[in-house]
C-alpha positions as a Markdown table, in Angstrom:
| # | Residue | x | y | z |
|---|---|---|---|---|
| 1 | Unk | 224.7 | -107.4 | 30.5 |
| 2 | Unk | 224.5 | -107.1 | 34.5 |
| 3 | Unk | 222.3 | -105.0 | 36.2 |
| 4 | Unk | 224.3 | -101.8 | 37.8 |
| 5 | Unk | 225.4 | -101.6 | 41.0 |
| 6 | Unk | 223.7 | -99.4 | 43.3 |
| 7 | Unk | 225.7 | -98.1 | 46.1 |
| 8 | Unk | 223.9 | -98.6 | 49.7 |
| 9 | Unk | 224.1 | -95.2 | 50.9 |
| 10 | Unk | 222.0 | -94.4 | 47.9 |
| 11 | Unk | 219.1 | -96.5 | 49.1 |
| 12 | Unk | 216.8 | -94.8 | 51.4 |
| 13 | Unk | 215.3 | -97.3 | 53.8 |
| 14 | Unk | 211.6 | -96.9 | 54.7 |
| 15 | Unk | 211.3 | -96.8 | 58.4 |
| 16 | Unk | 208.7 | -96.0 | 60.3 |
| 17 | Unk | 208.4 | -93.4 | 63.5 |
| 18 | Unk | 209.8 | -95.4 | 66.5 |
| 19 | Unk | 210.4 | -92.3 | 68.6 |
| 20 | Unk | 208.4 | -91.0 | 71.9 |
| 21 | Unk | 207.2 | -88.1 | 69.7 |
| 22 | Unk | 206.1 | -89.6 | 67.0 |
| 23 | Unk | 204.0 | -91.9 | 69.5 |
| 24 | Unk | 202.0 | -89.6 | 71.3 |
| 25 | Unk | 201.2 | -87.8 | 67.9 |
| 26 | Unk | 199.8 | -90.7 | 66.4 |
| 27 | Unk | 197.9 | -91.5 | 69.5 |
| 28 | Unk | 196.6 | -88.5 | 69.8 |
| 29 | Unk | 195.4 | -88.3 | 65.8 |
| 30 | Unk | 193.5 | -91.4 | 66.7 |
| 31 | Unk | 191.9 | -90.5 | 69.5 |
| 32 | Unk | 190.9 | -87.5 | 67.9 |
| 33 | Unk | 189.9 | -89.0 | 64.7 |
| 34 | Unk | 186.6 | -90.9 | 66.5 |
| 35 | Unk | 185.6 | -87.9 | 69.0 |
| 36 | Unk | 182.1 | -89.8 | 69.4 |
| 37 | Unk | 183.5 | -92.8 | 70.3 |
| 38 | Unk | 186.3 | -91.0 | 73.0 |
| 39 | Unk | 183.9 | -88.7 | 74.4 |
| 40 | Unk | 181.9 | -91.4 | 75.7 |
| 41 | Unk | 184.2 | -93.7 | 76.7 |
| 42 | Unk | 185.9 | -90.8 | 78.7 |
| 43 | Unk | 182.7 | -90.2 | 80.0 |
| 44 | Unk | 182.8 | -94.0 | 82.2 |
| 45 | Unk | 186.4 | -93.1 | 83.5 |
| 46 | Unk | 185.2 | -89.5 | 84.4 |
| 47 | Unk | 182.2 | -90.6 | 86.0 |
| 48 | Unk | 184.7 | -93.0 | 88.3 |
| 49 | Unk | 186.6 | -91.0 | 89.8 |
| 50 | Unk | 183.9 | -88.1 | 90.1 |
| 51 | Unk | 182.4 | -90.0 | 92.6 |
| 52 | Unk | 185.6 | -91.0 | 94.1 |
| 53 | Unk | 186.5 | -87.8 | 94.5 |
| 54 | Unk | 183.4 | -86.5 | 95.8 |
| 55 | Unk | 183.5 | -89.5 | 97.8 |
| 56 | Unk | 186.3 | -88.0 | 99.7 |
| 57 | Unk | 185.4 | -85.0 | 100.0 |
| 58 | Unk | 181.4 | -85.3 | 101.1 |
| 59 | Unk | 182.7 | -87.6 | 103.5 |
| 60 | Unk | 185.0 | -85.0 | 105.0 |
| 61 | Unk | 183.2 | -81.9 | 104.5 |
| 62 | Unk | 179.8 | -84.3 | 106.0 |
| 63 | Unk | 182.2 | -86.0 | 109.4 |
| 64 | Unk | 183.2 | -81.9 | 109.8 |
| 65 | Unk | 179.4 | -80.8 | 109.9 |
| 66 | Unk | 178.2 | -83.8 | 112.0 |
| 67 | Unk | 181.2 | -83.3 | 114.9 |
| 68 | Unk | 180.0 | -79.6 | 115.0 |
| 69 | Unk | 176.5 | -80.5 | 115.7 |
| 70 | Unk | 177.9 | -83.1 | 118.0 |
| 71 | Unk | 180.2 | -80.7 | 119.7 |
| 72 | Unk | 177.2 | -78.3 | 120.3 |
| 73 | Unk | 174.3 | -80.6 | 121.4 |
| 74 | Unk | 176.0 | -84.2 | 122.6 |
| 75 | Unk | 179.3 | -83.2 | 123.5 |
| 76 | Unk | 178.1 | -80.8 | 126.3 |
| 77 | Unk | 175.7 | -83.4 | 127.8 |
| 78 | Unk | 176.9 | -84.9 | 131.4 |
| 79 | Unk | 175.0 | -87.2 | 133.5 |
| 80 | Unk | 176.1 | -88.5 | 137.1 |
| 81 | Unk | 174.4 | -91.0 | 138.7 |
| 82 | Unk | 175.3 | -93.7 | 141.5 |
| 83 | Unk | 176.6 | -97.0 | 140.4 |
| 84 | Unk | 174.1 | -100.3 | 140.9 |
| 85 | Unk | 175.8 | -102.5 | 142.6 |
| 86 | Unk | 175.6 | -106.4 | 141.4 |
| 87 | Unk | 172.3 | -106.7 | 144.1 |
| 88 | Unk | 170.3 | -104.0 | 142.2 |
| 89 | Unk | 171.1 | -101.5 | 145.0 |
| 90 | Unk | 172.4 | -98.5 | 144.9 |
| 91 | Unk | 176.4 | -98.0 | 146.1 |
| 92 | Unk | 175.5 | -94.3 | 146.6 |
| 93 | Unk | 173.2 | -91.5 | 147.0 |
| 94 | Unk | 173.4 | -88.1 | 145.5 |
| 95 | Unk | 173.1 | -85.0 | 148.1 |
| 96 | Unk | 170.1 | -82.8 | 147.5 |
| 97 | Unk | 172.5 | -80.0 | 146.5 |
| 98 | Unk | 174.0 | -81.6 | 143.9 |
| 99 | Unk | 172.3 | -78.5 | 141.6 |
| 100 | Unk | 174.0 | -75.8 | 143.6 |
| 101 | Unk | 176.9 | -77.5 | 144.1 |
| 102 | Unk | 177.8 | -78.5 | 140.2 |
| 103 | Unk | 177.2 | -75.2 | 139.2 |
| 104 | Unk | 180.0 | -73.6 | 141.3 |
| 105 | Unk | 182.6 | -76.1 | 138.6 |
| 106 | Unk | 184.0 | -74.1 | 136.1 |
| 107 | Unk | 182.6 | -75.1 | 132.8 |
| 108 | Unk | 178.9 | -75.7 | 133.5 |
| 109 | Unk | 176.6 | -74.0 | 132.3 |
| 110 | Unk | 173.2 | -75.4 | 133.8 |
| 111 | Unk | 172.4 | -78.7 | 136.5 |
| 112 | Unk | 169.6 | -80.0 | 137.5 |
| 113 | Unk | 168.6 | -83.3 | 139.3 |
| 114 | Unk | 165.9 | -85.9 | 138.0 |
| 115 | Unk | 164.4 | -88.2 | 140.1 |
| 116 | Unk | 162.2 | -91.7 | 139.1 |
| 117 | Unk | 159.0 | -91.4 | 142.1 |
| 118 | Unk | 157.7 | -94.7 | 143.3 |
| 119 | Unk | 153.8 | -93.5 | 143.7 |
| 120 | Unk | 152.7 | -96.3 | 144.5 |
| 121 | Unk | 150.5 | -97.5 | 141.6 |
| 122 | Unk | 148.5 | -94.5 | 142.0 |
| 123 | Unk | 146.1 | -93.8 | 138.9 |
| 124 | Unk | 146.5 | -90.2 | 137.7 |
| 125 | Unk | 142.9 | -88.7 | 135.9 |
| 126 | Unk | 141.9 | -85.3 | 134.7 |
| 127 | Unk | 138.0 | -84.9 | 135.5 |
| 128 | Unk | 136.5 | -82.1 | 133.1 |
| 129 | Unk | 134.8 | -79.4 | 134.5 |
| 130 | Unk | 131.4 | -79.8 | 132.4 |
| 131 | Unk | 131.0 | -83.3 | 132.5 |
| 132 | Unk | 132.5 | -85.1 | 135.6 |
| 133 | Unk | 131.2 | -89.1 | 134.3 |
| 134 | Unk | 133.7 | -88.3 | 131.2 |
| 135 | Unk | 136.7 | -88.7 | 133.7 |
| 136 | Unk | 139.6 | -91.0 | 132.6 |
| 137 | Unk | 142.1 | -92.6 | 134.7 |
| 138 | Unk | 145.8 | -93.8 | 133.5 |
| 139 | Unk | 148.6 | -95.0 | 135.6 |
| 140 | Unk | 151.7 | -92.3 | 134.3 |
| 141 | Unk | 155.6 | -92.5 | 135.6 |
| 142 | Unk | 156.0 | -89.4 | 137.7 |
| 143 | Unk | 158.9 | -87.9 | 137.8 |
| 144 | Unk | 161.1 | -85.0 | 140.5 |
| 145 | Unk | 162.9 | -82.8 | 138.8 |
| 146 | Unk | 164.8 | -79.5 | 140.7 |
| 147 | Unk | 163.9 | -76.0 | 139.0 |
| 148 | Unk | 167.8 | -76.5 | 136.7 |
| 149 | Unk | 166.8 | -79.5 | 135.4 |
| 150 | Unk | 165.0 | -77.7 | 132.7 |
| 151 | Unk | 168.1 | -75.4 | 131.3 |
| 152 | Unk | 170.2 | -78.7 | 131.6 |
| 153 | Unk | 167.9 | -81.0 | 128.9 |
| 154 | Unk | 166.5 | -78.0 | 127.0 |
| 155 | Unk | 163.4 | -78.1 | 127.9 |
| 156 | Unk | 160.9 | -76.1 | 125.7 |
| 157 | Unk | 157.4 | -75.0 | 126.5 |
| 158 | Unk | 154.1 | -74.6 | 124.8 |
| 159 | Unk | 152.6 | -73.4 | 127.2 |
| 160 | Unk | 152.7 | -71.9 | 131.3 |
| 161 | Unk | 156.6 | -71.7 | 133.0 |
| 162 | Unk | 158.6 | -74.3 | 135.0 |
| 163 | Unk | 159.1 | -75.1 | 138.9 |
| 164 | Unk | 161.4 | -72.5 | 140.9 |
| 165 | Unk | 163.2 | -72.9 | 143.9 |
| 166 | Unk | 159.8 | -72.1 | 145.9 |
| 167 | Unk | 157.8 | -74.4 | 144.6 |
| 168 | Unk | 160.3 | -77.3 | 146.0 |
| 169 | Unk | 161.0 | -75.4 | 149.1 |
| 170 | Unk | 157.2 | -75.3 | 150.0 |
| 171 | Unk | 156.7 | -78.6 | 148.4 |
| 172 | Unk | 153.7 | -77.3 | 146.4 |
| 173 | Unk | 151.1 | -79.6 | 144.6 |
| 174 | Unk | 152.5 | -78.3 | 140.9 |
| 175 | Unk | 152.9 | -80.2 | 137.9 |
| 176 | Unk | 154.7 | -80.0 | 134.5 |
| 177 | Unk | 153.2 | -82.4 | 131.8 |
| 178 | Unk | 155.0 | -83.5 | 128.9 |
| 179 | Unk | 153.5 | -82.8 | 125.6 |
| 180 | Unk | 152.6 | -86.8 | 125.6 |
| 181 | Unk | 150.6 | -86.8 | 128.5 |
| 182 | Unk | 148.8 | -83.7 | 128.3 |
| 183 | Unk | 146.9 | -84.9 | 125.0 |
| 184 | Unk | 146.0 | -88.1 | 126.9 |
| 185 | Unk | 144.5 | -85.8 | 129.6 |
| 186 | Unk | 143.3 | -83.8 | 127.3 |
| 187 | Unk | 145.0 | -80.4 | 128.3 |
| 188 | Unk | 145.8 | -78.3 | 125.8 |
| 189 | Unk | 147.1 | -74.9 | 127.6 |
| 190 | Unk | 147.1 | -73.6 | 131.4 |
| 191 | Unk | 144.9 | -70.4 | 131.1 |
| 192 | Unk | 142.9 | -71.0 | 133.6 |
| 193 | Unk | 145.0 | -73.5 | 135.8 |
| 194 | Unk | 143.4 | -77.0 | 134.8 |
| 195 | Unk | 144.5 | -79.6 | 137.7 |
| 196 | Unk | 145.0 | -83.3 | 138.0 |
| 197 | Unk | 144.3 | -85.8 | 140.2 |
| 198 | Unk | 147.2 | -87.9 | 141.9 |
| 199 | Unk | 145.3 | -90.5 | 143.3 |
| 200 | Unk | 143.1 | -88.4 | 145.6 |
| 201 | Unk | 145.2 | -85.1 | 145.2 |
| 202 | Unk | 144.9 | -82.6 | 143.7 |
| 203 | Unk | 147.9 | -81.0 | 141.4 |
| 204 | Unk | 147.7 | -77.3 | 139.3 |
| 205 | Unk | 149.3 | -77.6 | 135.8 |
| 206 | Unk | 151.9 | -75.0 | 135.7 |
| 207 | Unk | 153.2 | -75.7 | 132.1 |
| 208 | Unk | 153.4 | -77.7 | 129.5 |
| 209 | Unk | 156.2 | -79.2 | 127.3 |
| 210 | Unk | 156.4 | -78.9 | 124.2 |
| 211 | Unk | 160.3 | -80.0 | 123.3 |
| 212 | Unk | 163.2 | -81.5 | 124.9 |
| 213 | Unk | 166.4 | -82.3 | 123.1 |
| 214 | Unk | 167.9 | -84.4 | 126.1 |
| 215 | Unk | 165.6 | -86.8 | 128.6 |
| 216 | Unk | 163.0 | -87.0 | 125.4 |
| 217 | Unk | 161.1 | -89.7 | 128.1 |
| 218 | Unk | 160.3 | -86.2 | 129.9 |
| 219 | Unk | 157.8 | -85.9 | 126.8 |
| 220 | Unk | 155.7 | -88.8 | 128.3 |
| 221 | Unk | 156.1 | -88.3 | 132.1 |
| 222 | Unk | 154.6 | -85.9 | 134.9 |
| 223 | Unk | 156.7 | -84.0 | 136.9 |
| 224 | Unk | 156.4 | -81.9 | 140.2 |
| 225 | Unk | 159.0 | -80.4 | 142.4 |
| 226 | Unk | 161.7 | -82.7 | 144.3 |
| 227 | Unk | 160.3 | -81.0 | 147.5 |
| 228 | Unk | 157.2 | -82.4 | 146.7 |
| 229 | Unk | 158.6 | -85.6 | 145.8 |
| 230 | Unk | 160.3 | -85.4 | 149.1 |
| 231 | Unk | 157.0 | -85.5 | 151.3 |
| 232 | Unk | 154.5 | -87.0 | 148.9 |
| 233 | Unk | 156.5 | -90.1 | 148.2 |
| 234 | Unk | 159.5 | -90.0 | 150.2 |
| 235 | Unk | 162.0 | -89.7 | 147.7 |
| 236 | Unk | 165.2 | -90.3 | 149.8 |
| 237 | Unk | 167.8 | -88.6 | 147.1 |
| 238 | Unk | 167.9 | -87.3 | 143.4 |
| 239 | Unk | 168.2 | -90.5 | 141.0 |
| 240 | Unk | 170.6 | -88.7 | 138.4 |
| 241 | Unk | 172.0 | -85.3 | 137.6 |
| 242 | Unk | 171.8 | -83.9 | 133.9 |
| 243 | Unk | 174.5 | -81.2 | 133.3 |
| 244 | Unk | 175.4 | -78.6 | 130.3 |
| 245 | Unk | 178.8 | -78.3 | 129.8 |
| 246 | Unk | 180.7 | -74.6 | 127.8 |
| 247 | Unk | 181.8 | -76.3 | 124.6 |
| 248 | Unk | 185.5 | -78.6 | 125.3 |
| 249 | Unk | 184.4 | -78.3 | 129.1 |
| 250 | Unk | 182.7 | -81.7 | 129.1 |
| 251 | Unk | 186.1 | -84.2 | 129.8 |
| 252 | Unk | 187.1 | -81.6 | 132.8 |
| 253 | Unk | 183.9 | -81.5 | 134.5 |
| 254 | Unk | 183.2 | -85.5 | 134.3 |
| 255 | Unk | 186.4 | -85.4 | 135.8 |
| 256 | Unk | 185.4 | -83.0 | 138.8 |
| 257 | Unk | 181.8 | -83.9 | 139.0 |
| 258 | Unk | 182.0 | -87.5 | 141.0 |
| 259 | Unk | 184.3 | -85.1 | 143.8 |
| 260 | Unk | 182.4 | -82.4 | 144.1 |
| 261 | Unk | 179.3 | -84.8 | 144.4 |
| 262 | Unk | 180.9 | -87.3 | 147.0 |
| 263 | Unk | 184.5 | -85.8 | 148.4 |
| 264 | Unk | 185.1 | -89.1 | 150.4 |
| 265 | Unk | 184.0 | -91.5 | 148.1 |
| 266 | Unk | 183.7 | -90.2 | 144.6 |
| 267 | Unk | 184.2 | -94.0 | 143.0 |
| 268 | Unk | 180.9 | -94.4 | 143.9 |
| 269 | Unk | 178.8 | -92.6 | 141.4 |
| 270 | Unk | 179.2 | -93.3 | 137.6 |
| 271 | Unk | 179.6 | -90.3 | 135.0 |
| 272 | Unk | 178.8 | -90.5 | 131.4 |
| 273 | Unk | 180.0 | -88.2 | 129.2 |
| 274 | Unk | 180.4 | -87.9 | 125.6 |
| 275 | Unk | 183.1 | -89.5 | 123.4 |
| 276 | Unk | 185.8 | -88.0 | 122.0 |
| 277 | Unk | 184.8 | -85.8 | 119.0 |
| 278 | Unk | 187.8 | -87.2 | 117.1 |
| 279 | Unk | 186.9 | -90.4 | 117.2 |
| 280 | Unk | 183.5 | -89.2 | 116.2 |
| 281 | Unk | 184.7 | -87.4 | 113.3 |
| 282 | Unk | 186.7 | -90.6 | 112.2 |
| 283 | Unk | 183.7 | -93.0 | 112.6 |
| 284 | Unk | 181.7 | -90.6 | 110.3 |
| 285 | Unk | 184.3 | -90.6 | 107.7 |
| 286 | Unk | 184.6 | -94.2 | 107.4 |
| 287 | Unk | 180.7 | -94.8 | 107.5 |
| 288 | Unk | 180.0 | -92.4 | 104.4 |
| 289 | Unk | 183.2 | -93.6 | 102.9 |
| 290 | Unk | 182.2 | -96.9 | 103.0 |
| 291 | Unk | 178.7 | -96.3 | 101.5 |
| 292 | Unk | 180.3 | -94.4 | 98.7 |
| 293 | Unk | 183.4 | -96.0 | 98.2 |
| 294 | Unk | 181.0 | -99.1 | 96.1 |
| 295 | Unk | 179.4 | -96.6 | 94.2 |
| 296 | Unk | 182.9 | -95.6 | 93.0 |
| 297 | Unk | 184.5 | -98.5 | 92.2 |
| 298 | Unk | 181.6 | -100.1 | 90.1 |
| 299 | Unk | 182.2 | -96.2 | 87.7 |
| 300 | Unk | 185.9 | -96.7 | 87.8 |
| 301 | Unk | 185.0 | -100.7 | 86.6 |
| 302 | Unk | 182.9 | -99.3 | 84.1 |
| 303 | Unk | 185.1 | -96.6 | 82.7 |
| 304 | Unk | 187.7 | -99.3 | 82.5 |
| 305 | Unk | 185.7 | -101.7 | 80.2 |
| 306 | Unk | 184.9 | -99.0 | 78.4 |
| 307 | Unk | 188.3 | -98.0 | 77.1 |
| 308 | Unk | 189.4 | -101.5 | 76.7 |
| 309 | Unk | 186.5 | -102.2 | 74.6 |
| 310 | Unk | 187.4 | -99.1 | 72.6 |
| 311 | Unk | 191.0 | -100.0 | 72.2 |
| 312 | Unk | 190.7 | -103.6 | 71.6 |
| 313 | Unk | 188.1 | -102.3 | 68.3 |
| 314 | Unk | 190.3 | -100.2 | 67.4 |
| 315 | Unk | 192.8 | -103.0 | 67.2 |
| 316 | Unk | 190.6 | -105.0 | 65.0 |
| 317 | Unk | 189.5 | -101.5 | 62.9 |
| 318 | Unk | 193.3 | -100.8 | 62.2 |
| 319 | Unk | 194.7 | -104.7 | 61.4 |
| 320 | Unk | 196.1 | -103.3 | 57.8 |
| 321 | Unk | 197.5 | -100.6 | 59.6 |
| 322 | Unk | 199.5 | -102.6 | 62.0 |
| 323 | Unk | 200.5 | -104.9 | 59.6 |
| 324 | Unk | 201.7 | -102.5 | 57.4 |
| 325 | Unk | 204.0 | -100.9 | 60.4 |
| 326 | Unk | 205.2 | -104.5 | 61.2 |
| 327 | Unk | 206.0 | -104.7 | 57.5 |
| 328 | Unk | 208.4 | -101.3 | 57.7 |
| 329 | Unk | 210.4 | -102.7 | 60.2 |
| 330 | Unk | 207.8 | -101.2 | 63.7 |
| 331 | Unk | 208.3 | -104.1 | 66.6 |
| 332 | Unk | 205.7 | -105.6 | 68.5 |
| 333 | Unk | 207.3 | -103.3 | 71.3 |
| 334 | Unk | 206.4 | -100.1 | 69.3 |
| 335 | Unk | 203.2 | -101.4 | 68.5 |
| 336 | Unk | 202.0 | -102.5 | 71.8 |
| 337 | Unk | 203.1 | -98.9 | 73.3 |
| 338 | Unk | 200.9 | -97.0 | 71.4 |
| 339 | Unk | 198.0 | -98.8 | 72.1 |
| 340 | Unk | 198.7 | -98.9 | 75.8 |
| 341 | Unk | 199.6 | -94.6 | 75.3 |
| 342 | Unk | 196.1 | -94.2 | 73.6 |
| 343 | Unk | 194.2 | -95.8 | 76.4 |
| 344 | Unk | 196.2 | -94.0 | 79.0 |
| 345 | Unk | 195.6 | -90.7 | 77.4 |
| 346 | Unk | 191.8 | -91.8 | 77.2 |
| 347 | Unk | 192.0 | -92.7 | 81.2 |
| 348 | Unk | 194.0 | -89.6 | 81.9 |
| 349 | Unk | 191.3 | -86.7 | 79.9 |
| 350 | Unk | 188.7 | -89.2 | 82.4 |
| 351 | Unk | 190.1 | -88.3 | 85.2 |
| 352 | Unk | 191.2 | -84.8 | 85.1 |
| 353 | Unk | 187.4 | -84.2 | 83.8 |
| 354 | Unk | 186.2 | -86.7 | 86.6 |
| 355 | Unk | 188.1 | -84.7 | 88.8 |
| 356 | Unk | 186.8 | -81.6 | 88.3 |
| 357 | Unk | 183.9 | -82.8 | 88.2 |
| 358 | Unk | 184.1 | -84.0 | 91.7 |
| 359 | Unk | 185.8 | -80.7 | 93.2 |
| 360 | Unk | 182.5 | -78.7 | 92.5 |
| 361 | Unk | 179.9 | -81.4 | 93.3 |
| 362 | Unk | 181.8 | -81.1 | 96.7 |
| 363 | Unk | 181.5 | -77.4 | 96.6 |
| 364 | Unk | 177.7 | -76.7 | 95.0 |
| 365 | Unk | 176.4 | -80.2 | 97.9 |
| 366 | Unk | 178.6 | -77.8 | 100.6 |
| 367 | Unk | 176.8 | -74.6 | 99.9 |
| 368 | Unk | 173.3 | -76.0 | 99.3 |
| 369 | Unk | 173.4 | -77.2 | 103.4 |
| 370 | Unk | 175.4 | -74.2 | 103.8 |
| 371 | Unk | 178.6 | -76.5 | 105.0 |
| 372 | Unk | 182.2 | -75.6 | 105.1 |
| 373 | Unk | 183.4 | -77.8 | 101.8 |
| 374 | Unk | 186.3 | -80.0 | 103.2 |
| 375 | Unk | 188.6 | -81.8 | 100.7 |
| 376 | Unk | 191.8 | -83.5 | 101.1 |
| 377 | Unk | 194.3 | -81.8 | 99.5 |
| 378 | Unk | 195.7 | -85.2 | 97.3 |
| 379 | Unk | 192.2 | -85.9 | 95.8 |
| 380 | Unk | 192.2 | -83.7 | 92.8 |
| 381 | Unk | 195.8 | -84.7 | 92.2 |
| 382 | Unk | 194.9 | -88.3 | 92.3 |
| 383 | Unk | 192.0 | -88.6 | 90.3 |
| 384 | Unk | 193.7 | -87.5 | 86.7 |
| 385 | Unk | 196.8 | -90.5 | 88.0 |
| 386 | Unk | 194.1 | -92.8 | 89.0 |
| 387 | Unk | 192.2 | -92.3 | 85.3 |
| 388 | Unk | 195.4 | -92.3 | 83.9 |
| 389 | Unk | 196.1 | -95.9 | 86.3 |
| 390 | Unk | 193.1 | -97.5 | 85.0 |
| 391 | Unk | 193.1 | -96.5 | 81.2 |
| 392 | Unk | 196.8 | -98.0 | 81.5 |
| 393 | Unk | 195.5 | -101.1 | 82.9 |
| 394 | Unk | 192.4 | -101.3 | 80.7 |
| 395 | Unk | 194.8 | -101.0 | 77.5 |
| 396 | Unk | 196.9 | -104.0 | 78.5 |
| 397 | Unk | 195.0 | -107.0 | 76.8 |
| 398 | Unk | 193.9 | -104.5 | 73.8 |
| 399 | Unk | 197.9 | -103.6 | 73.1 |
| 400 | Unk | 199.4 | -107.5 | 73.4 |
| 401 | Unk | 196.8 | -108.3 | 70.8 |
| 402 | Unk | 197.9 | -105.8 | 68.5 |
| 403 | Unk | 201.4 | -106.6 | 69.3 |
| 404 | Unk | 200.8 | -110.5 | 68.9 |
| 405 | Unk | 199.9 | -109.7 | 64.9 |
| 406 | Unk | 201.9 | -111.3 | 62.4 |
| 407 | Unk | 202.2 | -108.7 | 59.5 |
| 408 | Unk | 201.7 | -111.0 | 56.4 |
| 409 | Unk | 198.4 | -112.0 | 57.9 |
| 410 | Unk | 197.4 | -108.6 | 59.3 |
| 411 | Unk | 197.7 | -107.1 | 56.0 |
| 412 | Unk | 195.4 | -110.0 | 54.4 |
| 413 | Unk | 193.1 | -109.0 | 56.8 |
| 414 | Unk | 193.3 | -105.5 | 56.1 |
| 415 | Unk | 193.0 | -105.9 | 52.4 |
């Protein structure tokens, strides 16, 4: 007797779940089934592109902080000062109202002129009153400086006041002393108007020092009026002019400066001024980027071993698994997908956690300085692709494995 005929649209074929749906659900039940094991692996990925993202930002939100300082300091500091010619003489001099006459250009805010004073080797000593044998002498670069001077490098004092317009005029026997050379001469304040010897000449200590945030060589030098300078030592013109600038004033008044200075032949004094604060800004950015950008890279490397190495044991966990899919009819296509979605999805959690993670390390470094946090508008949206990039790239070699299975042997092996 034969066996009945069965009719084939009474036979239900076992297929397995080929569809898009069906792939994400059974990624996402395995990545949920080891949270241990996901959390940190996500944890190298989000790590990655923390620091990339911080990386951006710091560097922007630090270049931003830095120009400001720069605009307010460095980018209001001009110097004038004749060229040398190729002879070691000078192609120029600078008239002696250089002061009066920068300060009628619009945009500076305080000029002064500072002079280098040939003395002549003379020694400078300070003798103390109660024991005369205790003298020291020490030879000390003098300098001339006109009463602006001071406003124009910032000058701070610890102690007494600076030259005025009188004390140049008269050519008075004055001195200021930096900071530097008043603890050699052991001169702490001017109370009762301590004086100096200048070879045989005597000088009063007006002031003292303390701080200047341009010409810091002023620290170690002794100055006295350029009137003084004038008959002394025959100083024949100023050496340089320092000049404050109003903030964005600095270009114009380079420009102006060398005319106002020397109408017929202003070519022949040089001007340095400060560089553009854009190209500042950009130098910054690439510096901090560059130190960070390592740091980075190395997490992102690391974040991608770490979900390979989780998807490729996963592999080797789940070989009866896969073969049994191969057996019900699932290609090496289908099973190479959903490895390479599982390690995607493991990249992608990475980096919308790095991300974030990032964002407020910008924000909490920005209000510890007390900065203005800067950060480019693509990074947030770039870290959770980037994650999502490298978990994709990471799951390559894991899925072809899979895929490669033959299902007879992978369900020996999974028996």
């Amino acid at each position: 007797m034969s066996a009945p005929r069965v009719s084939r649209r009474h036979v239900r074929v076992l297929k397995p779940r080929l569809g898009l749906r069906a792939l994400v659900e059974d990624s996402v039940t395995s990545i949920l089934g080891r949270p241990t094991r996901m959390a940190l692996t996500v944890l190298g990925t989000a790590v990655g592109v923390a620091a990339l993202v911080a990386t951006m930002g710091l560097s922007a939100t630090a270049g931003n902080q830095i120009v400001g300082r720069f605009d307010v300091l460095s980018a209001t500091d001009v110097v004038i000062a004749p060229k040398i010619g190729g002879s070691g003489r000078v192609s120029a001099f600078l008239p002696w109202d250089a002061e009066a006459r920068l300060l009628r250009l619009n945009g500076v805010v305080a000029a002064g002129t500072l002079s280098e004073v040939d003395a002549g080797g003379l020694l400078i000593r300070a003798a103390p009153i109660h024991d005369p044998q205790a003298q020291t002498e020490f030879q000390l670069p003098i300098s001339a400086a006109s009463p602006g001077l001071f406003g124009a490098v910032r000058a701070e004092l610890s102690a007494g006041r600076t030259f005025d317009i009188g004390h140049s005029l008269r050519a008075d026997r004055v001195v200021l002393l930096g900071k530097n050379v008043a603890a050699r001469l052991n001169i702490a304040n001017v109370d009762h108007q301590p004086a100096i010897f200048i070879g045989d000449h005597p000088y009063v200590v007006i002031g003292i020092i303390e701080q200047v945030y341009r010409q810091p060589s002023l620290l170690g030098s002794v100055l006295i009026p350029e009137g003084t300078a004038r008959r002394e030592f025959g100083l024949i013109a100023p050496g340089a002019v320092q000049v404050e600038t109003e903030i964005g004033a600095a270009r114009l008044v380079a420009g102006e400066a060398p005319i106002a200075l020397s109408p017929n032949e202003p070519s022949t004094l040089e001007v340095t001024s400060p560089p553009e604060p854009r190209r500042v800004r950009a130098n910054v950015q690439s510096d901090l980027e560059a130190l960070f950008l390592l740091l980075a890279l190395v997490s992102l490397a690391v974040g991608a071993l770490g979900i390979a190495n989780m998807t490729l044991v996963g592999v080797m966990e789940r070989v009866g698994e896969i073969g049994l899919r191969r057996a019900l009819g699932a290609g090496r296509g289908h099973i190479a997908a959903q490895f390479l979605l599982e390690s995607t999805l493991l990249g992608l959690i990475g980096g919308i956690i790095g991300s974030a993670l990032g964002t407020l390390g910008v924000v909490i470094v920005a209000a510890a300085q007390t900065w203005t946090p800067v950060l480019p508008a693509w990074a947030p949206v770039a870290g959770p692709l980037l994650g999502a990039a490298v978990g994709l790239a990471a799951g390559v070699y894991p899925s072809l494995r899979a895929a490669a299975m033959e299902p007879v042997e992978a369900l020996r092996a999974g028996v």
